[in-house]
MOPAC internal coordinates of N, CA, C and O (Angstrom, degrees):
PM7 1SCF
backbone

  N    0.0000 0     0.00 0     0.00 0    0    0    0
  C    1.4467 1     0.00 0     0.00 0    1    0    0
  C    1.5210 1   108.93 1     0.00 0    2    1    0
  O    1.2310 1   126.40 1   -38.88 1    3    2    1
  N    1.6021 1   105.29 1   141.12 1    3    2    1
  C    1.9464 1    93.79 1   171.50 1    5    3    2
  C    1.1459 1    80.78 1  -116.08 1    6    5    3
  O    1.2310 1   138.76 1   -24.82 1    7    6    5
  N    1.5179 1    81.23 1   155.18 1    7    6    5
  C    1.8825 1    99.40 1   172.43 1    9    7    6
  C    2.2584 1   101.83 1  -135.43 1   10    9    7
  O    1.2310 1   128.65 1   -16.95 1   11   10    9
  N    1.1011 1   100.94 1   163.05 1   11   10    9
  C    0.9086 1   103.06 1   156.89 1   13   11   10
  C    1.4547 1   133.84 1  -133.83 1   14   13   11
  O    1.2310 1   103.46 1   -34.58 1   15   14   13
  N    1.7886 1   148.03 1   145.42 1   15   14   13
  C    0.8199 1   129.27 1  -154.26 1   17   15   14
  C    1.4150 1    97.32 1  -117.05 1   18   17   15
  O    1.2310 1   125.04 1   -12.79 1   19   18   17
  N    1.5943 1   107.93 1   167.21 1   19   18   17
  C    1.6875 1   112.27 1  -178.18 1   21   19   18
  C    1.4468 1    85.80 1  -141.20 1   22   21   19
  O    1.2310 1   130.97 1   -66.82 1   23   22   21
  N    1.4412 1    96.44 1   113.18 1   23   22   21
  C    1.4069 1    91.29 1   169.96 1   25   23   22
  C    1.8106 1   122.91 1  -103.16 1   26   25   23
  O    1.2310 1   126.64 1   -39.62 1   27   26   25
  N    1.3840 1   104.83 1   140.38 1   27   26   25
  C    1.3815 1   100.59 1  -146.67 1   29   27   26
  C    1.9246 1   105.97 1  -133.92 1   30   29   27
  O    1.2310 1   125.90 1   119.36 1   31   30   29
  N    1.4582 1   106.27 1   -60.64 1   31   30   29
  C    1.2349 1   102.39 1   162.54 1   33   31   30
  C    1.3253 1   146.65 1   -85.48 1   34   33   31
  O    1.2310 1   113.18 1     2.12 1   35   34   33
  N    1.7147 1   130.49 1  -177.88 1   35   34   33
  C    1.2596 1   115.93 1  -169.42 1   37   35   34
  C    1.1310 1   124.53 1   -65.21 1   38   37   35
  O    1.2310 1   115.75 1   166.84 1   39   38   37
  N    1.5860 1   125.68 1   -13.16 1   39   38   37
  C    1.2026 1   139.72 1   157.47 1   41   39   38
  C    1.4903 1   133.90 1   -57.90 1   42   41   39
  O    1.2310 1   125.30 1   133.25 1   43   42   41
  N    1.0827 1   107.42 1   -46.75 1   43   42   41
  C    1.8550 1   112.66 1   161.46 1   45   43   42
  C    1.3416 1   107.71 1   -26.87 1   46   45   43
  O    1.2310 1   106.50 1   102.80 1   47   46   45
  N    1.0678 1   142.70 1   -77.20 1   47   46   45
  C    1.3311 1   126.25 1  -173.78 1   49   47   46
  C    1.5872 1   118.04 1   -38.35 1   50   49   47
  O    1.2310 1   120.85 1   114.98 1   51   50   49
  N    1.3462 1   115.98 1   -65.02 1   51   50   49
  C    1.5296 1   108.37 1   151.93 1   53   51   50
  C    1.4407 1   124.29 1     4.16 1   54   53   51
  O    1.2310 1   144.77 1    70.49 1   55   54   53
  N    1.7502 1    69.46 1  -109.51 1   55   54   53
  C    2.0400 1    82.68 1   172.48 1   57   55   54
  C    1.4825 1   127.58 1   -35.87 1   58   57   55
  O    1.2310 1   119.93 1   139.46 1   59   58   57
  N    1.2030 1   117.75 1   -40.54 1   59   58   57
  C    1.4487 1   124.76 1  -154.97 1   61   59   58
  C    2.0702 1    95.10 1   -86.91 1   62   61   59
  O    1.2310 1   122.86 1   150.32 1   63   62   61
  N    1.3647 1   112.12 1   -29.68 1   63   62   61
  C    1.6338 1   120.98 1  -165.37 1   65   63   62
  C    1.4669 1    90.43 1   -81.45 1   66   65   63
  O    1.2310 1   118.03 1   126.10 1   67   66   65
  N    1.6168 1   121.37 1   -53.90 1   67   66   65
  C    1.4108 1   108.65 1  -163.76 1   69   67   66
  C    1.5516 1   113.29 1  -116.53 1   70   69   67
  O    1.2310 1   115.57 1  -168.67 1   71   70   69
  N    1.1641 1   126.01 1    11.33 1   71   70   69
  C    1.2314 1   122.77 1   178.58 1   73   71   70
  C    1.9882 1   110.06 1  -119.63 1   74   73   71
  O    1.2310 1   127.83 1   110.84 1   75   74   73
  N    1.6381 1   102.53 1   -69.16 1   75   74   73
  C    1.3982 1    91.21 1  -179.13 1   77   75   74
  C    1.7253 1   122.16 1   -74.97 1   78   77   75
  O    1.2310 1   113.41 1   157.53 1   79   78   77
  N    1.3587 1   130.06 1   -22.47 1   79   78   77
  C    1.1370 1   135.07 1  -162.55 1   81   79   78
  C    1.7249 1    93.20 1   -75.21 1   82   81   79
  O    1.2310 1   124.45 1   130.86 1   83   82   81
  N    1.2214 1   109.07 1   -49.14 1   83   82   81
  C    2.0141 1   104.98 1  -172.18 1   85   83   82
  C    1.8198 1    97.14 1   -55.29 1   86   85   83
  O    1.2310 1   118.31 1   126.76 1   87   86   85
  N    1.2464 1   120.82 1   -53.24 1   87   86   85
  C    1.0897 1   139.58 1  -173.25 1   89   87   86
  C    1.4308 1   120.19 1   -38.40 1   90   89   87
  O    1.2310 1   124.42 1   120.07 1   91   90   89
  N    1.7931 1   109.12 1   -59.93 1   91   90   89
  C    1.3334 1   105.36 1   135.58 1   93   91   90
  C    1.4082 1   172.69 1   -40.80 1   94   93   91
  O    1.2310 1   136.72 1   148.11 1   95   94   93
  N    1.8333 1    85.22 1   -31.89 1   95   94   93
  C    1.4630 1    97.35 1   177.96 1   97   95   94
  C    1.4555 1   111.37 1   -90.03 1   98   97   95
  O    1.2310 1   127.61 1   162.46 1   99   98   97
  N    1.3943 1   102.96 1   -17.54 1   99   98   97
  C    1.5403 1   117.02 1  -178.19 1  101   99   98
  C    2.1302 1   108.61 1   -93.15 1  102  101   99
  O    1.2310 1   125.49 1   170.89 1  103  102  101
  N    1.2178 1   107.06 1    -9.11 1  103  102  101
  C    1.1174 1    96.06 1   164.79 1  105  103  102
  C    1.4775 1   122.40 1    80.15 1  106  105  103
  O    1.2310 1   134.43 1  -162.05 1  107  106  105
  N    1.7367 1    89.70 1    17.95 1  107  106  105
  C    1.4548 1   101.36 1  -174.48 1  109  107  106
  C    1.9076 1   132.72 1  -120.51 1  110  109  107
  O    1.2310 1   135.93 1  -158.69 1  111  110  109
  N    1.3970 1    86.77 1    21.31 1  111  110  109
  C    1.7402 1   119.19 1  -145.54 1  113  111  110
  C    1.7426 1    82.96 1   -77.81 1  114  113  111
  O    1.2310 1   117.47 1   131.54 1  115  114  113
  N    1.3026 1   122.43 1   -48.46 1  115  114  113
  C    1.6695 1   135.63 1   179.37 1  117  115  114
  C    1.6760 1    91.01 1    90.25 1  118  117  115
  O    1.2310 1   109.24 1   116.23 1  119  118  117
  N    1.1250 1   137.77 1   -63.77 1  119  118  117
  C    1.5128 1   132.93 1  -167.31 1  121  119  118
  C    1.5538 1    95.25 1   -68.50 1  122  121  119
  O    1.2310 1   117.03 1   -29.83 1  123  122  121
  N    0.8737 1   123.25 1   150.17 1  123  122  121
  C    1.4264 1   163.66 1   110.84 1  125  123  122
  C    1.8357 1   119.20 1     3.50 1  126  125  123
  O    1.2310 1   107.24 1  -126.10 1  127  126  125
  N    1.1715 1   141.38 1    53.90 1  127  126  125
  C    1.2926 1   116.15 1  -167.15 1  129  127  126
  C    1.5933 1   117.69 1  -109.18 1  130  129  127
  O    1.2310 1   133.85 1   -60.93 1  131  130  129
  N    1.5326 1    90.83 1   119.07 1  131  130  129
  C    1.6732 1   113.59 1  -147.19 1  133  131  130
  C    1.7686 1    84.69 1   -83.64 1  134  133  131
  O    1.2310 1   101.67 1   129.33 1  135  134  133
  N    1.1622 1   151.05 1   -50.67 1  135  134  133
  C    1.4010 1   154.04 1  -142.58 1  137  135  134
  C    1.7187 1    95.42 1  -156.07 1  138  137  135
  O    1.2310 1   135.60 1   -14.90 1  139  138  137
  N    1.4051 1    87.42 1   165.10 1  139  138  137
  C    1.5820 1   108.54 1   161.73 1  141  139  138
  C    2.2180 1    92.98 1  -165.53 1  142  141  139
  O    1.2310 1   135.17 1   -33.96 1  143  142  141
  N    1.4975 1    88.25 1   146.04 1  143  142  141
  C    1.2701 1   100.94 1  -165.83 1  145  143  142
  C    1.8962 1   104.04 1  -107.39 1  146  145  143
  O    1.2310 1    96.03 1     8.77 1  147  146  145
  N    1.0938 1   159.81 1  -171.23 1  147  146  145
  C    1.3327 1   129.58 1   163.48 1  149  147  146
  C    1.7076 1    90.23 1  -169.79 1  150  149  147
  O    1.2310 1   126.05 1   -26.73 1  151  150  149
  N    1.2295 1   105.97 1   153.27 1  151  150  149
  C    1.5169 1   111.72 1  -154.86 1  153  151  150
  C    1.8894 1   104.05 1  -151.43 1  154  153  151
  O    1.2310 1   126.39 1   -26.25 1  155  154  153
  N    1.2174 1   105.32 1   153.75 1  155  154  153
  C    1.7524 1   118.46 1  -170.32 1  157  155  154
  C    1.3387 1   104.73 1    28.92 1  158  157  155
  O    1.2310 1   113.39 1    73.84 1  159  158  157
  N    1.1427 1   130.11 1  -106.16 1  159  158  157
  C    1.8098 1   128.65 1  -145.86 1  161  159  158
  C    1.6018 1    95.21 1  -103.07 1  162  161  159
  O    1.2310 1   114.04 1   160.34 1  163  162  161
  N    1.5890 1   128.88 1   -19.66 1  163  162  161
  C    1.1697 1   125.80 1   158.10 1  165  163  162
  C    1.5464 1   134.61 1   -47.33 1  166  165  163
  O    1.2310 1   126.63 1   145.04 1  167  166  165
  N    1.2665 1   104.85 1   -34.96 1  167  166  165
  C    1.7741 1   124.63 1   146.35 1  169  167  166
  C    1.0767 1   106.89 1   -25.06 1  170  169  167
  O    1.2310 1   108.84 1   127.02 1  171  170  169
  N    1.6210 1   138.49 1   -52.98 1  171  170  169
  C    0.9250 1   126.42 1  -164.71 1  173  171  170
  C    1.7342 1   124.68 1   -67.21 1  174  173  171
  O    1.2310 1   123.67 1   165.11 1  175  174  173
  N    1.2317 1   110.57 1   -14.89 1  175  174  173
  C    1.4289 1   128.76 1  -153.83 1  177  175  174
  C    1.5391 1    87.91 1   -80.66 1  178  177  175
  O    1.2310 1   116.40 1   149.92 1  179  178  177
  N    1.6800 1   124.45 1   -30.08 1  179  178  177
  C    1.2809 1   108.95 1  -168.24 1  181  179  178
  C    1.6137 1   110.53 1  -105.02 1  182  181  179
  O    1.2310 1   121.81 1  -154.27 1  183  182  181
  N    1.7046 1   114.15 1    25.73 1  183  182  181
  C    1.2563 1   114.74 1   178.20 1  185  183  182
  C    1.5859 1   120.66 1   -77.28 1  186  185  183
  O    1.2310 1   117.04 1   -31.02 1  187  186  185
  N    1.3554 1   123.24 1   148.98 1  187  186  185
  C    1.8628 1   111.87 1  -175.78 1  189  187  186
  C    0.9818 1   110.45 1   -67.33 1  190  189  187
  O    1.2310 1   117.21 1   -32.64 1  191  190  189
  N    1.4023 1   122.91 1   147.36 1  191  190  189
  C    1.3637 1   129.18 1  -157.86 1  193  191  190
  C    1.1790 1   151.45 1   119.08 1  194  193  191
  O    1.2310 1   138.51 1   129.52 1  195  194  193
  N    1.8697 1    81.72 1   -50.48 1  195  194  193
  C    1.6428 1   112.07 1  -168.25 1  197  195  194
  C    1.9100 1   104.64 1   -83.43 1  198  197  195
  O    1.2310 1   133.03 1   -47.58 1  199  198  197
  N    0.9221 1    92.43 1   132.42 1  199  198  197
  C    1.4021 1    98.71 1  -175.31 1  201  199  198
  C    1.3365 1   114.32 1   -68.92 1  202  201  199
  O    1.2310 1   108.65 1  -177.49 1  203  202  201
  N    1.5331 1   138.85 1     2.51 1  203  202  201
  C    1.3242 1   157.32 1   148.95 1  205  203  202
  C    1.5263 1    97.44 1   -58.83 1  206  205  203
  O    1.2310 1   131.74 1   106.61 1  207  206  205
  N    1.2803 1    94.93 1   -73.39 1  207  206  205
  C    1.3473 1    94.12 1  -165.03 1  209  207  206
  C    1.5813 1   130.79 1   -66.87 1  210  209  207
  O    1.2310 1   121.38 1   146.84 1  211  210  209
  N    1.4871 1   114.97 1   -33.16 1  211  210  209
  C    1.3590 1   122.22 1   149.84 1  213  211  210
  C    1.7123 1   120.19 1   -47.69 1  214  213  211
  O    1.2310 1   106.58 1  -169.89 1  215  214  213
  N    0.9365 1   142.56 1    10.11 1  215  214  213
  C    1.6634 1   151.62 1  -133.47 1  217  215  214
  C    2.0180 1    99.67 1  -157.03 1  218  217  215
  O    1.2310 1   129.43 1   125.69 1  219  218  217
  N    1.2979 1    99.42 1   -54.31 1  219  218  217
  C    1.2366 1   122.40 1   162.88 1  221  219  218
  C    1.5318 1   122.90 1   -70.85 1  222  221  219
  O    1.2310 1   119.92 1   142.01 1  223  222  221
  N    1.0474 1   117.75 1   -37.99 1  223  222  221
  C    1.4987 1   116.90 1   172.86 1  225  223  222
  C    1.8481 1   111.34 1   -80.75 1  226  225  223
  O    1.2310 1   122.52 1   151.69 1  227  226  225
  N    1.5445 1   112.78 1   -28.31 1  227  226  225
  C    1.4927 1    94.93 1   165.34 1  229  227  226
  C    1.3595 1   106.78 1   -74.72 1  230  229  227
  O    1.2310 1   114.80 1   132.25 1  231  230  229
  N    0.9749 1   127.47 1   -47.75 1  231  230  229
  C    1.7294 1   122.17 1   179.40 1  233  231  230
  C    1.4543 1   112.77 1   -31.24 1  234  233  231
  O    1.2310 1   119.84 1   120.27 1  235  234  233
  N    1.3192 1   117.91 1   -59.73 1  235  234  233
  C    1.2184 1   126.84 1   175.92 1  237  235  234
  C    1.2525 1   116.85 1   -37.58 1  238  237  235
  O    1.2310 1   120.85 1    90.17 1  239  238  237
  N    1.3801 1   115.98 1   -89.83 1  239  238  237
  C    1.5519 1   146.19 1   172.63 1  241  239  238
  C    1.3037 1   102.66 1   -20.92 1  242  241  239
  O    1.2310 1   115.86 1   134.46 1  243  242  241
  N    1.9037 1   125.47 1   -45.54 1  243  242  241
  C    1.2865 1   127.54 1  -174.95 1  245  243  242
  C    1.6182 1   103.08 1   -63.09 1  246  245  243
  O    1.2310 1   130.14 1   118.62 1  247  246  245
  N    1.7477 1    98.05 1   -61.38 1  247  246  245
  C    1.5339 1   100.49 1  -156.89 1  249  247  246
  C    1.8476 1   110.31 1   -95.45 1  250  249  247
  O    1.2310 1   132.46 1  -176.22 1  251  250  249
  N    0.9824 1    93.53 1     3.78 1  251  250  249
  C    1.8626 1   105.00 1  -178.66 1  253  251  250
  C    1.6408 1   108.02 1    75.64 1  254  253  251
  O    1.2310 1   117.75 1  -167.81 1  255  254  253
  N    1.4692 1   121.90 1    12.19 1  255  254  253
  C    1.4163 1   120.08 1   174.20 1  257  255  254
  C    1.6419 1   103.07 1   -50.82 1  258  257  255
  O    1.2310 1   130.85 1   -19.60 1  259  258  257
  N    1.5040 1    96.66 1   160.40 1  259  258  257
  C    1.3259 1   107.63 1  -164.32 1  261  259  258
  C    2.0791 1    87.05 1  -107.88 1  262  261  259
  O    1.2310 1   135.78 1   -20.68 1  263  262  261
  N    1.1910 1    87.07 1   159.32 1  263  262  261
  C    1.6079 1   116.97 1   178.18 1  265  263  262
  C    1.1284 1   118.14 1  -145.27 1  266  265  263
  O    1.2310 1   121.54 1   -58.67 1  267  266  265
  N    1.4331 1   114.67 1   121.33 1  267  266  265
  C    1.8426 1   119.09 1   176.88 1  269  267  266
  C    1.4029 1   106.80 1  -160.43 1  270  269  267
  O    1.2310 1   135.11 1   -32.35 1  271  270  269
  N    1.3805 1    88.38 1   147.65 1  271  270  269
  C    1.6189 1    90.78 1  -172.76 1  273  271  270
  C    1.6729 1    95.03 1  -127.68 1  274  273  271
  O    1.2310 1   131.98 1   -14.60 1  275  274  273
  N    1.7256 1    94.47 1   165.40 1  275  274  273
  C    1.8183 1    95.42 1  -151.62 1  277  275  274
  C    2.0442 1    88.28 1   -84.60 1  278  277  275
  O    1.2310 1   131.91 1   -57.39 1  279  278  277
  N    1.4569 1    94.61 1   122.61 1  279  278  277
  C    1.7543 1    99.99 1  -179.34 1  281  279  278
  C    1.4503 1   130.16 1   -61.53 1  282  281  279
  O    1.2310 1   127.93 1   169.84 1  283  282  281
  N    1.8768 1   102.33 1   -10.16 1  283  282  281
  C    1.6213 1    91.40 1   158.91 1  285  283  282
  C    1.3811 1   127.11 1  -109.21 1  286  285  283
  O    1.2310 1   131.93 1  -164.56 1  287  286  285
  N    1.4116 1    94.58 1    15.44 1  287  286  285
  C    1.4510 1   116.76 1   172.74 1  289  287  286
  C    1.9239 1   112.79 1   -75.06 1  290  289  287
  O    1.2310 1   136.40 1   130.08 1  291  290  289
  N    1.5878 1    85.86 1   -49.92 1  291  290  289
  C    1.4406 1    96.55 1   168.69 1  293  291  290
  C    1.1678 1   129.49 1   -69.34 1  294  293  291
  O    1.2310 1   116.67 1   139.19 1  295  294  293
  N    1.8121 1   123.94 1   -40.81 1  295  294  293
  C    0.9528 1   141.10 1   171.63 1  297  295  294
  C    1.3767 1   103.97 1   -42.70 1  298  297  295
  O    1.2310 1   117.67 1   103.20 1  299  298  297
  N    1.3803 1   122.05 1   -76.80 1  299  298  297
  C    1.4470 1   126.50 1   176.09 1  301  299  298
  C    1.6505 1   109.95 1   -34.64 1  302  301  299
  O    1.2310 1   118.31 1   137.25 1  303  302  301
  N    0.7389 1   120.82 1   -42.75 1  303  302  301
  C    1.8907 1   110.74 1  -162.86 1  305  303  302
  C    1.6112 1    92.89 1  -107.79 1  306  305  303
  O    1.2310 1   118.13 1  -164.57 1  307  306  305
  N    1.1461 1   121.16 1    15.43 1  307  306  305
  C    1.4137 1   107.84 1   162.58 1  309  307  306
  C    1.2041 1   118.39 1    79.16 1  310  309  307
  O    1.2310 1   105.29 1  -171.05 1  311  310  309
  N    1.5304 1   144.85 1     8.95 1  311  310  309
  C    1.1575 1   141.77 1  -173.93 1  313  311  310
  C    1.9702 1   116.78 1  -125.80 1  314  313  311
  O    1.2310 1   134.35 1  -160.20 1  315  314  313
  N    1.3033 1    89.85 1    19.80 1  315  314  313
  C    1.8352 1    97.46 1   174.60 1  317  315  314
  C    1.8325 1    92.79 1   -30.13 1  318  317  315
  O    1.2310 1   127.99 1   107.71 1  319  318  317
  N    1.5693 1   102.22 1   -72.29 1  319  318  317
  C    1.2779 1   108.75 1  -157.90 1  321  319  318
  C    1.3705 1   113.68 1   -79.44 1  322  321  319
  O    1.2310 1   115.28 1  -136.03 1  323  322  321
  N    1.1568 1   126.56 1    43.97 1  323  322  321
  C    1.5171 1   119.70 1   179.39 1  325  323  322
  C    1.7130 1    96.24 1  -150.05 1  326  325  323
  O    1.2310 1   125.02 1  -134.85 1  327  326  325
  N    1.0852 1   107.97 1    45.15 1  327  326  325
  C    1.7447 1   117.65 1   170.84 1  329  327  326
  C    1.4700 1    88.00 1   -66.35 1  330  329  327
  O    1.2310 1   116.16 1    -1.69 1  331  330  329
  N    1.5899 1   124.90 1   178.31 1  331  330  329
  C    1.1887 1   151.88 1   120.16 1  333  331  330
  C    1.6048 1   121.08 1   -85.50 1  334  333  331
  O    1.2310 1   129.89 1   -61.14 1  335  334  333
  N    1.7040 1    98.53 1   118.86 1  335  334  333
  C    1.5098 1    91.27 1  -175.46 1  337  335  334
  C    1.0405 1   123.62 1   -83.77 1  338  337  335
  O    1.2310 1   117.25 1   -47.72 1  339  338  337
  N    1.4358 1   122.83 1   132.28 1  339  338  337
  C    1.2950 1    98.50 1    44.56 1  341  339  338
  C    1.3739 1   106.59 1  -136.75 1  342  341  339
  O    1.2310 1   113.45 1   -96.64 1  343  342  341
  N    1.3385 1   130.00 1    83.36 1  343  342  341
  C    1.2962 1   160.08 1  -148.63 1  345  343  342
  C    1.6490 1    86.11 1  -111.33 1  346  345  343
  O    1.2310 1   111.44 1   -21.62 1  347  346  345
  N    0.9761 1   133.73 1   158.38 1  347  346  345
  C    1.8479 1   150.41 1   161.26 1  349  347  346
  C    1.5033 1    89.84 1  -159.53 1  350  349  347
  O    1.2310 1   141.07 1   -17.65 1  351  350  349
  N    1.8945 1    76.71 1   162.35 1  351  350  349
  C    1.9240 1   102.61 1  -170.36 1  353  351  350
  C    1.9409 1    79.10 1  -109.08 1  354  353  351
  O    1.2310 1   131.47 1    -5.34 1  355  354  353
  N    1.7099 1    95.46 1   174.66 1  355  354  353
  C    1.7840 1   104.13 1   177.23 1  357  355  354
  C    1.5875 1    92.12 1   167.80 1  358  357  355
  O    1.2310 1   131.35 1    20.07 1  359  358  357
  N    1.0306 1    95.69 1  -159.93 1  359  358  357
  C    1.5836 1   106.31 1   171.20 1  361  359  358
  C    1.7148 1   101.89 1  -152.09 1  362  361  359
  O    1.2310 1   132.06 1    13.49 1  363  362  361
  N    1.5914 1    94.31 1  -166.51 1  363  362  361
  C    1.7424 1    69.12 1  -169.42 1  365  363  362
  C    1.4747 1   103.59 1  -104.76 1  366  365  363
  O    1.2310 1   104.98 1   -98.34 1  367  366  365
  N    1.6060 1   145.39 1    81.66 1  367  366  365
  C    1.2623 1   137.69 1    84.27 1  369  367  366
  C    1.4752 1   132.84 1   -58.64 1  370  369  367
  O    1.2310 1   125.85 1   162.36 1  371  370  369
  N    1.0232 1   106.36 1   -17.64 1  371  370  369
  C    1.8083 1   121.91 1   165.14 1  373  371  370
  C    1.0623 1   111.44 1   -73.48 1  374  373  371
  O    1.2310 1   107.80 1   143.72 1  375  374  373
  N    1.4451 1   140.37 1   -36.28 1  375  374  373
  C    1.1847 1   158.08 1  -133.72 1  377  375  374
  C    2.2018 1    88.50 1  -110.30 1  378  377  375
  O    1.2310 1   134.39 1   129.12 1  379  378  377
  N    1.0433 1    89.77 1   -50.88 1  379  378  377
  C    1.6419 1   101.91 1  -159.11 1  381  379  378
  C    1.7202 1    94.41 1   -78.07 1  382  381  379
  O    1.2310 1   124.39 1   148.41 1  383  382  381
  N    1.4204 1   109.18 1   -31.59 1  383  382  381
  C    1.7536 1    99.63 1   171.43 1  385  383  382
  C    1.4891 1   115.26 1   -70.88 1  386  385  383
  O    1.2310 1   123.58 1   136.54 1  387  386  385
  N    1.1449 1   110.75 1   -43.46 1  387  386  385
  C    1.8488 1   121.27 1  -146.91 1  389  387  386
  C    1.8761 1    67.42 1   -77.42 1  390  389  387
  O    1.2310 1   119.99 1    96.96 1  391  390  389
  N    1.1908 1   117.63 1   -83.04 1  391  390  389
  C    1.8028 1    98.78 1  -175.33 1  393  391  390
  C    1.2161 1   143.63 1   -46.34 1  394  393  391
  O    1.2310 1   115.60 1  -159.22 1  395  394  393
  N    1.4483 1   125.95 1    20.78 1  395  394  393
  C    1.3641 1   121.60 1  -156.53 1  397  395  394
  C    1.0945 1   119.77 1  -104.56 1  398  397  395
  O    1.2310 1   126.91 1   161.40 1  399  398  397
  N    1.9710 1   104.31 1   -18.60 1  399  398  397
  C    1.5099 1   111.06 1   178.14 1  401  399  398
  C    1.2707 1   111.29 1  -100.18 1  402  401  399
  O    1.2310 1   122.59 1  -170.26 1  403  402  401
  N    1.7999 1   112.65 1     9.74 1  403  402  401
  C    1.3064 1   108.72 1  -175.54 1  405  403  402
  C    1.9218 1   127.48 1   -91.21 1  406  405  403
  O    1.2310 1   135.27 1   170.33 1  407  406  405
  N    1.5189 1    88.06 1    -9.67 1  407  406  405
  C    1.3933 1    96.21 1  -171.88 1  409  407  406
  C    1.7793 1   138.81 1    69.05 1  410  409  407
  O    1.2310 1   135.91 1  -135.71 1  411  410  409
  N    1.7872 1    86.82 1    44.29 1  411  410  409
  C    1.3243 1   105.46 1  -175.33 1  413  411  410
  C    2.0829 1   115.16 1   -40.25 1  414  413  411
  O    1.2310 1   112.41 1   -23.89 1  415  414  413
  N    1.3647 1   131.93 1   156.11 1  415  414  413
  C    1.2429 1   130.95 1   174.00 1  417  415  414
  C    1.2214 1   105.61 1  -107.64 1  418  417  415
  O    1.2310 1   128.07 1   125.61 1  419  418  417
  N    1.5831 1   102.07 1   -54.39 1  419  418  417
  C    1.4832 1   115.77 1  -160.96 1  421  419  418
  C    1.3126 1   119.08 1  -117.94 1  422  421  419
  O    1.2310 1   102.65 1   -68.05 1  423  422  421
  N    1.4000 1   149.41 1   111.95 1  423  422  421
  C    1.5469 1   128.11 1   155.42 1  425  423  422
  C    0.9130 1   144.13 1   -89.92 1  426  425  423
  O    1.2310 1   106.82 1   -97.66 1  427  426  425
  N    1.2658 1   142.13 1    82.34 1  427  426  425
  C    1.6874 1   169.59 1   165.88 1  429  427  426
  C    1.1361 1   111.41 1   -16.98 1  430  429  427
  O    1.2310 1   114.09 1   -69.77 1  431  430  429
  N    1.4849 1   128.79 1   110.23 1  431  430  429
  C    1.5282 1   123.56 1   173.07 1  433  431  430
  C    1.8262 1   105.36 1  -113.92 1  434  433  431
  O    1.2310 1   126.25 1   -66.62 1  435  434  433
  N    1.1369 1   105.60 1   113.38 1  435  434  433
  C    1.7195 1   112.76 1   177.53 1  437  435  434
  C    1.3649 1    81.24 1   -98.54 1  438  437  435
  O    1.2310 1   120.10 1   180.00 1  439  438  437

């Protein structure tokens, strides 16, 4: 199954630090996670530095998952340009292209 996640509430960080990220790196997640979308203070998770996001960017790079964070989310807090790549800002018509040839199942809102 692919799924993709939108991360949205104050909890996502949570979930995403101690549940799906080990899961991934360990190869034990069973779904598929083609994207994750990330929104208001969740933005932050994909800033350089952040040890989320360093964690997240090998994931990526390995499996070609997509990463984007919502650009007036970023815009507002000032960090458009301080993604970790390969993180990009968009909204979701960007979101709905970069996934379209992937054959999403599921969409996940943390």
């Amino acid at each position: 199954m692919k799924v993709a996640y939108l991360m949205e509430s104050e909890h996502a960080r949570e979930i995403l630090e101690n549940m799906i990220i080990p899961q991934l790196e360990k190869g034990t997640h069973v779904a598929e996670v083609v994207g994750m979308m990330f929104f208001f203070d969740n933005c932050y998770m994909l800033v350089e530095g952040n040890d989320i996001a360093n964690r997240l960017a090998k994931i990526a790079e390995k499996t070609g998952m997509l990463l984007m964070a919502c650009d007036r989310c970023c815009i507002l807090r000032e960090i458009d340009k301080k993604l970790v790549s390969p993180a990009g800002i968009g909204c979701f018509p960007n979101v709905y292209q970069a996934l379209s040839g992937v054959g999403v199942d599921q969409v996940i809102t943390l």
